[in-house]
C-alpha positions in Angstrom: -26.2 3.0 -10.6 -26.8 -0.4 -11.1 -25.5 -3.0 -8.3 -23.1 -5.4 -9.5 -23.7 -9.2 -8.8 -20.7 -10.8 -6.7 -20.7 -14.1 -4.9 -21.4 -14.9 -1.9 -19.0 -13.9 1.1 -17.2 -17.0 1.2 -13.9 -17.5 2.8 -11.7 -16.0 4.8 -8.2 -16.3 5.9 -5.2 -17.1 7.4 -3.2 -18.3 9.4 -1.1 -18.3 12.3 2.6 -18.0 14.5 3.9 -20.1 16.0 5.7 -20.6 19.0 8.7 -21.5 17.7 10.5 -23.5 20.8 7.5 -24.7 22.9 7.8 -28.1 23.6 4.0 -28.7 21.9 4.9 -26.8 18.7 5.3 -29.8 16.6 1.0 -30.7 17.8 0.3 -27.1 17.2 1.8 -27.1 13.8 -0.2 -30.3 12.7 -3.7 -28.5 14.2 -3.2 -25.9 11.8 -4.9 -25.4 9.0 -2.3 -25.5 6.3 -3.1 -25.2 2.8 -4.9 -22.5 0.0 -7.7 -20.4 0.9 -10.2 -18.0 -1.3 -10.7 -15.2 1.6 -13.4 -13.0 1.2 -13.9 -9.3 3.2 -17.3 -8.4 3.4 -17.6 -4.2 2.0 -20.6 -2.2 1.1 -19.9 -3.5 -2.0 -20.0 -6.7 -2.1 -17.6 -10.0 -1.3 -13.9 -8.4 -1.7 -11.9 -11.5 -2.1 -8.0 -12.0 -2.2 -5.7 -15.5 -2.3 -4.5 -16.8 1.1 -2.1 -19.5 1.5 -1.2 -20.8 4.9 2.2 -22.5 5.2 5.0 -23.9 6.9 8.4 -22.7 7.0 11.2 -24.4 9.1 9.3 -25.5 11.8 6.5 -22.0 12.0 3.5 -21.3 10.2 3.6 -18.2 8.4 0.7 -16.5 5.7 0.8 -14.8 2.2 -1.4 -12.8 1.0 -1.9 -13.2 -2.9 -3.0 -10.6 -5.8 -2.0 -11.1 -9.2 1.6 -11.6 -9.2 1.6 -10.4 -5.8 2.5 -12.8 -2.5 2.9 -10.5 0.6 4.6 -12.9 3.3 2.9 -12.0 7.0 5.1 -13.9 9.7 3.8 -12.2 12.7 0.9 -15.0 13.5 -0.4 -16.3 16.5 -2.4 -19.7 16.4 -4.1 -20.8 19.7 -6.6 -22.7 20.6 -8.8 -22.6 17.0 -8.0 -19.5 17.2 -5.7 -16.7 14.6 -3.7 -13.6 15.1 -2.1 -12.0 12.5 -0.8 -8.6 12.9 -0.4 -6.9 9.1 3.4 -6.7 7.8 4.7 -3.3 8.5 0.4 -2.2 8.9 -0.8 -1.8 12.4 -3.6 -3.7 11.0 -4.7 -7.3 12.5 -6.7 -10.0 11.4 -8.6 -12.2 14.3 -10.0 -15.3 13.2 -11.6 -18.8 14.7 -11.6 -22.4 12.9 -15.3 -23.0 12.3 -16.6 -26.0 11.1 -13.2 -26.1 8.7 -13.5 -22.2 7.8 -12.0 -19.8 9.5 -14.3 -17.1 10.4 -13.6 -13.5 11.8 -12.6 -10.0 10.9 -9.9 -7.6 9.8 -9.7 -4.8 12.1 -8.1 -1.5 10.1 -6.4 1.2 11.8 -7.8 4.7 10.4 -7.2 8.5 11.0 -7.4 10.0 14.0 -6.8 6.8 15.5 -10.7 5.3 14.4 -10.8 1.5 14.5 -12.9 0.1 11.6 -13.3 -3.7 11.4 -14.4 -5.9 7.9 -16.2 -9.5 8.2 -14.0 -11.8 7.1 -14.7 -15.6 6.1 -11.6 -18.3 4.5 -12.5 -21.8 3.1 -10.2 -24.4 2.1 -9.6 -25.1 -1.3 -11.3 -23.0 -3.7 -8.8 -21.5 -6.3 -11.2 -19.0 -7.7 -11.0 -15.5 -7.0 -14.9 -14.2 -7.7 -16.8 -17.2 -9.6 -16.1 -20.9 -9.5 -16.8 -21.4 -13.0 -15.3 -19.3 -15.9 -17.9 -17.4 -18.5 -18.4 -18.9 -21.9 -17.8 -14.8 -23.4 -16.2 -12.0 -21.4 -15.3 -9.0 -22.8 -12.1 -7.2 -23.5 -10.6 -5.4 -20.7 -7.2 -5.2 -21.6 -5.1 -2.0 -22.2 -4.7 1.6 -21.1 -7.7 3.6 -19.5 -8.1 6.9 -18.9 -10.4 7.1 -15.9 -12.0 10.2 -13.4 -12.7 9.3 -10.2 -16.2 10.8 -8.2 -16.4 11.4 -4.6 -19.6 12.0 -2.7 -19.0 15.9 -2.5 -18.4 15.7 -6.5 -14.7 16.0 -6.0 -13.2 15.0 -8.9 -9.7 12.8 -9.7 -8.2 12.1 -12.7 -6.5 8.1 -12.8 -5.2 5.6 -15.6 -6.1 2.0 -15.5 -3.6 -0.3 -17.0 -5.0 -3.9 -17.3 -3.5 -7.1 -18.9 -6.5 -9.9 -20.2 -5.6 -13.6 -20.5 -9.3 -15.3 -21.0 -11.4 -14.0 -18.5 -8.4 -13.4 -15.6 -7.6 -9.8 -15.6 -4.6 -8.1 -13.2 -3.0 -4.6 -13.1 -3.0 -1.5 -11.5 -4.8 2.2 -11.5 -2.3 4.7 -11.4 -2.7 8.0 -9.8 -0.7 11.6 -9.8 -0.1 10.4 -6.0 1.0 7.1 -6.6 -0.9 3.3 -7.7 -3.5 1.1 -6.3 -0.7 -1.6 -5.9 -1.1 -5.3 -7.5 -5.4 -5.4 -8.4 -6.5 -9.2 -10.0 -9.9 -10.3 -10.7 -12.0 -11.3 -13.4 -13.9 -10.5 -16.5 -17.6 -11.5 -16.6 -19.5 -11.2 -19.8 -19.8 -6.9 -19.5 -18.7 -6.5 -16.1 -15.4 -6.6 -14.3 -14.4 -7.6 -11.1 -11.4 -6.5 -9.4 -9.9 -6.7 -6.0 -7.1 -6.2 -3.9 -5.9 -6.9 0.0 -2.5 -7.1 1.0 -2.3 -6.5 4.3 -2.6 -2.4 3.6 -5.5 -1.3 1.6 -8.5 -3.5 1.1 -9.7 -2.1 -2.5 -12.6 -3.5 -4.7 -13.5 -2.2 -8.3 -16.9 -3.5 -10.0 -17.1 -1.6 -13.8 -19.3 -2.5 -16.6 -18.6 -2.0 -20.3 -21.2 -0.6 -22.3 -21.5 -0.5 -26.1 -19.8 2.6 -26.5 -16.6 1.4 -25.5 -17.5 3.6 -22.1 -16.2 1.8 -18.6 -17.9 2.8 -15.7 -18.3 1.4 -12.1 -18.0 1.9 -8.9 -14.9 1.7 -6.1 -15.2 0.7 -2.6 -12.2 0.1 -0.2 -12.1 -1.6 3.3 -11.9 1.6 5.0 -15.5 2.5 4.2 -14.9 5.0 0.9 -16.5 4.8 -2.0 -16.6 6.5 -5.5 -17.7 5.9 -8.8 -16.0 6.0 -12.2 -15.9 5.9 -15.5 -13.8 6.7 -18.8 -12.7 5.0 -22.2 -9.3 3.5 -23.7 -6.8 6.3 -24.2 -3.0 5.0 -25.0 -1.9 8.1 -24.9 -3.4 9.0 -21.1 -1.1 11.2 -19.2 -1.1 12.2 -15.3 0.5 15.3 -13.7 3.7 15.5 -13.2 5.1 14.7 -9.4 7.6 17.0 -9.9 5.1 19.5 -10.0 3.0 19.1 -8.1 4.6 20.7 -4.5 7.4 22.9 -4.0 8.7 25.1 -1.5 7.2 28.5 -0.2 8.5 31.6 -2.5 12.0 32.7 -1.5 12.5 29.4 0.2 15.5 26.4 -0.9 16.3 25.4 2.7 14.3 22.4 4.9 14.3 22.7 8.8 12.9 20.6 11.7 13.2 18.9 14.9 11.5 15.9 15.4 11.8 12.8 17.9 13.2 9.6 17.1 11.7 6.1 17.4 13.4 5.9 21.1 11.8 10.0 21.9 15.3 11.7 21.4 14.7 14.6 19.5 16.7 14.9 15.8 17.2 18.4 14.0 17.8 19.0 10.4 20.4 20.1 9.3 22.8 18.7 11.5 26.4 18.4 11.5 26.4 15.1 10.2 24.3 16.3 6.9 27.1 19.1 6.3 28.5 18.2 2.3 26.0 15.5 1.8 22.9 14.8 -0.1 20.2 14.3 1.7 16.5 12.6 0.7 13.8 13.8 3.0 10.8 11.5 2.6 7.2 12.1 3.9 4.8 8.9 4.6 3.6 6.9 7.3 3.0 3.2 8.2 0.0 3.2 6.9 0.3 4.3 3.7 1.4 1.5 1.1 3.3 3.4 -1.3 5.4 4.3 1.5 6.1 1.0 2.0 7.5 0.5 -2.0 9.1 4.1 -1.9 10.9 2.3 1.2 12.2 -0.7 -1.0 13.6 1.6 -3.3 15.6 4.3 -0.5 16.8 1.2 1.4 18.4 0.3 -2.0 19.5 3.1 -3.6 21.2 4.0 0.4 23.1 1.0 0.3 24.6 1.7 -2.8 25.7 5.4 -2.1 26.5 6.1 1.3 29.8 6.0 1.2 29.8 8.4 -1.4 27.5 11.0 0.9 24.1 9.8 0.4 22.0 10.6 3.8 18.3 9.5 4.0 15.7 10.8 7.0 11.9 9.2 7.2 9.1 11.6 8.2 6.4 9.7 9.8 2.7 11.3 9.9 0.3 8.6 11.9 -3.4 8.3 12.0 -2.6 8.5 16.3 -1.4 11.6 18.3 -0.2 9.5 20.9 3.5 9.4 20.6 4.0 5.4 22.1 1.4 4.3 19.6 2.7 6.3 16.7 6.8 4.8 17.4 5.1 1.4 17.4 3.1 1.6 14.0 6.8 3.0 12.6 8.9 0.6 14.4 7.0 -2.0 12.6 7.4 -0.4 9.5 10.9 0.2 10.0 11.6 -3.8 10.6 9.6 -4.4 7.8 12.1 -3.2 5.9 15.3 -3.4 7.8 15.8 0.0 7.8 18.8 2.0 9.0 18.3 5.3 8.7 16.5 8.0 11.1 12.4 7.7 11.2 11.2 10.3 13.0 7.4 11.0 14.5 6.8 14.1 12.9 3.1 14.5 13.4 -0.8 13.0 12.2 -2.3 12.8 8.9 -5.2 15.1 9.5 -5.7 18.9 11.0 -3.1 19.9 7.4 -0.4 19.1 10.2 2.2 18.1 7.2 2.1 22.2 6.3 2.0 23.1 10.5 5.2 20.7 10.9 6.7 21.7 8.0 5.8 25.5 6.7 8.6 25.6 4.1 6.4 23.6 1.9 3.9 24.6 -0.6 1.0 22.8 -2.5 1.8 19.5 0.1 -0.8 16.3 -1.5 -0.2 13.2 -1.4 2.2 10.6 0.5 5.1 9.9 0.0 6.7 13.7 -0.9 10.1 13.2 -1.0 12.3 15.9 -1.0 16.2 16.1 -2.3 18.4 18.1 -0.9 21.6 18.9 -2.4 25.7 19.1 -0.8 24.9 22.9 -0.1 21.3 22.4 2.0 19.3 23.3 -1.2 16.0 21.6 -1.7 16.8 20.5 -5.6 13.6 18.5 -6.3 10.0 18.1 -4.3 8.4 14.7 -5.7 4.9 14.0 -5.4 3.8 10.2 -4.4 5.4 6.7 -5.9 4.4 4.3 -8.4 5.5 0.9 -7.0 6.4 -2.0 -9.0 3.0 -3.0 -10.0 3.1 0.0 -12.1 6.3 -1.9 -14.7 8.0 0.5 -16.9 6.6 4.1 -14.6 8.5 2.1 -12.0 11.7 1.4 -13.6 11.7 4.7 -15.2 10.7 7.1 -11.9 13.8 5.1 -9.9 16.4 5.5 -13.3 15.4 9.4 -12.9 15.9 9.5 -9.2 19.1 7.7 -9.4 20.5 9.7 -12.3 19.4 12.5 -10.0 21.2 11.4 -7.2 24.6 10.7 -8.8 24.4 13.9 -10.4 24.3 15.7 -7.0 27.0 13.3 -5.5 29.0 14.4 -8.4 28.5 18.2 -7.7 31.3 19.9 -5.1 29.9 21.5 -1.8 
C-alpha cells in the first residue's frame, strides 16, 4: 500500500509539577514553558500529533492533553532543571522531556504486556495551532458520516468496526467504534483524498491515515504507539451494525453463580460472595489500568454507585495488569483508582496475557474484550455479561448503553431477595 505523506515530526509536549510550597516555586513557575504546543509522537507511521497546552493553575503547572473536544487534565508533573516528568492520568505511562532550544524534546515511555517497556520520540513547539499541516487545502473531500469498516491484522485476522466522523471544512473528529468498545476522541484533518487522524490522551497513542478513492471505497492503514499496525478499508453504510455486547460472553453451561478471592489494593484477600453482598446487587467489572475504556466504564460505575447504594447497589473492580508483580500491579490500580475517586473494592486479580481472565475466573465463557462487566442479581445470579464500553466520544451509543444499564439496575433493586 501506498505511504501516506505526513509532516514532519515536529513538536512535542508538555509540561510540568510543581512543587507546590518550595520557597523557589514562584522562579520555577516563570521558567516554565507555559502556553500551546502541537506535539508530535514519532510511529512507524508517521508524525502522530495531538494538542498540548501547558498551564497554570493556583500557583502549579499542570498539562492537557487535547483531541477534538477532548482535554485530558494531567496534574502529576515534575519540572526541574529544563527538564519534564509527567506520569499519565490514571496510565502507568510517563512522558520525559528536556527544553531544547524552546522545544521540548524527549519521549513517551508506554507500559505494555507482560510488563514490556516500549518508548515513542516525542518533540513539542510553541505555538503552532495546527494539528497535521499548517496551511488548510484549497479541496478536501467528504469524510463525514457513518462507515462501515474491517480491520486486517498481519496474520489476516479479521475485525469488523464503524467509523463515525463529523466534517467542518477540512477539520474532521470522531470516533471508530468496536464490538469491544471505541477508539476514544480521534481529530485530524481532511487533505484533498486522504485523511489524517490521530489521537493521544495519555492512554492509547492511535493514528489513522485512509484515502478515498473514486468508488466511494476508504481504505488505509492504523498504527498505534504500542507498535501495532493494521490496514483497512470499507464504504458509507448508515445502517452499519456491531455485535451485540450482551452476546458476546456468558457463563459456562449450568452456571448463574460468580466466585473468587482476590487481594485488595493493601494485599488483604476479598472473597465473593460475602456477607456483605447477601440481598444486594452486585456489578462485577473486569479491566485494568491500562485499558481506556476502563477508565469511561469507571465514570459511569462511580456515578451510577452514588446514586443507588443506599438502595443495595454493590460494585467490585477486577484488575488484570500487563505486570505479575503484585507491588507494581497495586500501584498501576491505585493510580487508577485516585483517578477516579473511587470507593469501592479493586482487587489484583491477575495479567492480561497466558487467557488468565478464564484461569481466574472459570465460570466464564466466550471472555473478549475489556471491560466485561457482569450483574449480579439480590439472589447471587449472574443476570447480564456485557461485553466492552462505548465511552462518551461515542454520543447517542453512550447515552443509550448507560439508560439500558440503569434501567437494568433499578429493575433488579426493585426485585425482592
Amino acid at each position: 500500500m501506498a505511504r501516506f505523506p505526513l509532516p514532519a515530526a515536529a513538536i512535542l509536549l508538555i509540561a510540568a509539577v510543581f512543587a507546590a510550597c518550595s520557597g523557589d516555586a514562584p522562579a520555577s513557575l516563570h521558567a516554565a514553558p507555559i502556553g500551546q504546543y502541537r506535539a508530535v509522537l514519532t510511529v512507524a507511521g508517521g508524525d502522530l500529533p495531538f494538542g498540548l497546552e501547558l498551564a497554570s493553575e493556583q500557583g502549579r503547572l499542570v498539562a492537557y492533553l487535547e483531541n477534538g473536544p477532548e482535554r485530558v487534565r494531567a496534574p502529576d508533573l515534575q519540572w526541574l532543571d529544563g527538564q519534564l516528568t509527567i506520569r499519565m492520568p490514571g496510565y502507568s505511562h510517563r512522558l520525559e522531556a528536556r527544553l531544547v532550544d524552546g522545544r521540548l524534546e524527549g519521549q513517551v515511555t508506554f507500559l505494555r504486556p507482560r510488563g514490556v517497556m516500549r518508548s515513542v520520540r516525542l518533540v513539542a513547539m510553541p505555538g503552532q495551532p495546527f494539528r497535521f499541516f499548517p496551511e488548510p487545502p484549497a479541496a478536501p473531500r467528504d469524510f463525514s458520516g457513518r462507515w462501515a469498516l474491517v480491520f486486517r491484522d498481519a496474520s489476516g485476522k479479521e475485525g469488523r468496526a464503524i467509523a463515525e466522523l463529523t466534517q467542518n471544512g477540512h477539520q474532521v473528529q470522531g470516533t471508530v467504534l468496536r464490538a469491544t468498545g471505541d477508539d476514544r476522541y480521534i481529530a485530524g484533518e481532511a487533505r484533498g483524498d486522504t485523511l489524517f487522524l490521530s489521537r493521544f490522551d495519555g492512554g492509547s497513542a492511535y493514528l489513522y491515515l485512509g484515502r478515498l478513492a473514486a468508488d466511494g471505497t476508504l481504505s488505509g492503514e492504523f498504527h498505534t504507539g504500542g507498535g501495532a499496525f493494521e490496514t483497512w478499508s470499507g464504504r458509507r453504510d448508515a445502517a452499519a451494525r456491531l455485535e451485540d455486547p450482551t452476546r458476546m460472553a456468558g457463563l459456562k453451561p449450568g452456571i448463574d453463580t460468580l466466585e473468587f478471592a482476590f487481594p485488595d489494593l493493601d494485599g488483604t484477600v476479598q472473597r465473593f460472595p460475602a456477607p456483605r453482598h447477601a440481598g444486594k446487587v452486585v456489578i462485577v467489572t473486569i479491566g485494568g489500568s491500562w485499558c481506556p475504556n476502563c477508565h469511561d466504564e469507571a465514570v459511569f460505575l462511580r456515578e451510577l454507585l452514588a446514586t443507588r447504594r443506599e438502595r443495595g447497589l454493590e460494585v467490585v473492580q477486577l484488575m488484570f495488569e500487563y505486570t505479575p508483580e503484585f507491588a507494581s500491579a497495586a500501584a498501576a490500580a491505585r493510580g487508577f483508582a485516585e483517578k477516579f475517586a473511587i470507593d469501592y473494592p479493586v482487587l489484583i486479580a491477575g495479567v492480561t496475557h497466558d487467557g488468565d481472565v478464564l484461569k481466574k475466573l472459570p465460570q466464564l465463557a466466550g471472555f473478549q474484550a475489556y471491560p466485561t462487566t457482569l450483574v449480579i442479581d439480590r439472589r447471587g445470579k449472574v443476570r447480564r455479561v456485557h461485553t466492552g464500553f462505548s465511552g462518551p466520544a461515542t454520543g447517542q451509543h453512550y447515552v443509550k448503553q448507560n439508560q439500558e444499564m440503569t434501567e437494568l439496575i433499578d429493575h433488579l433493586l426493585a426485585e425482592t431477595g
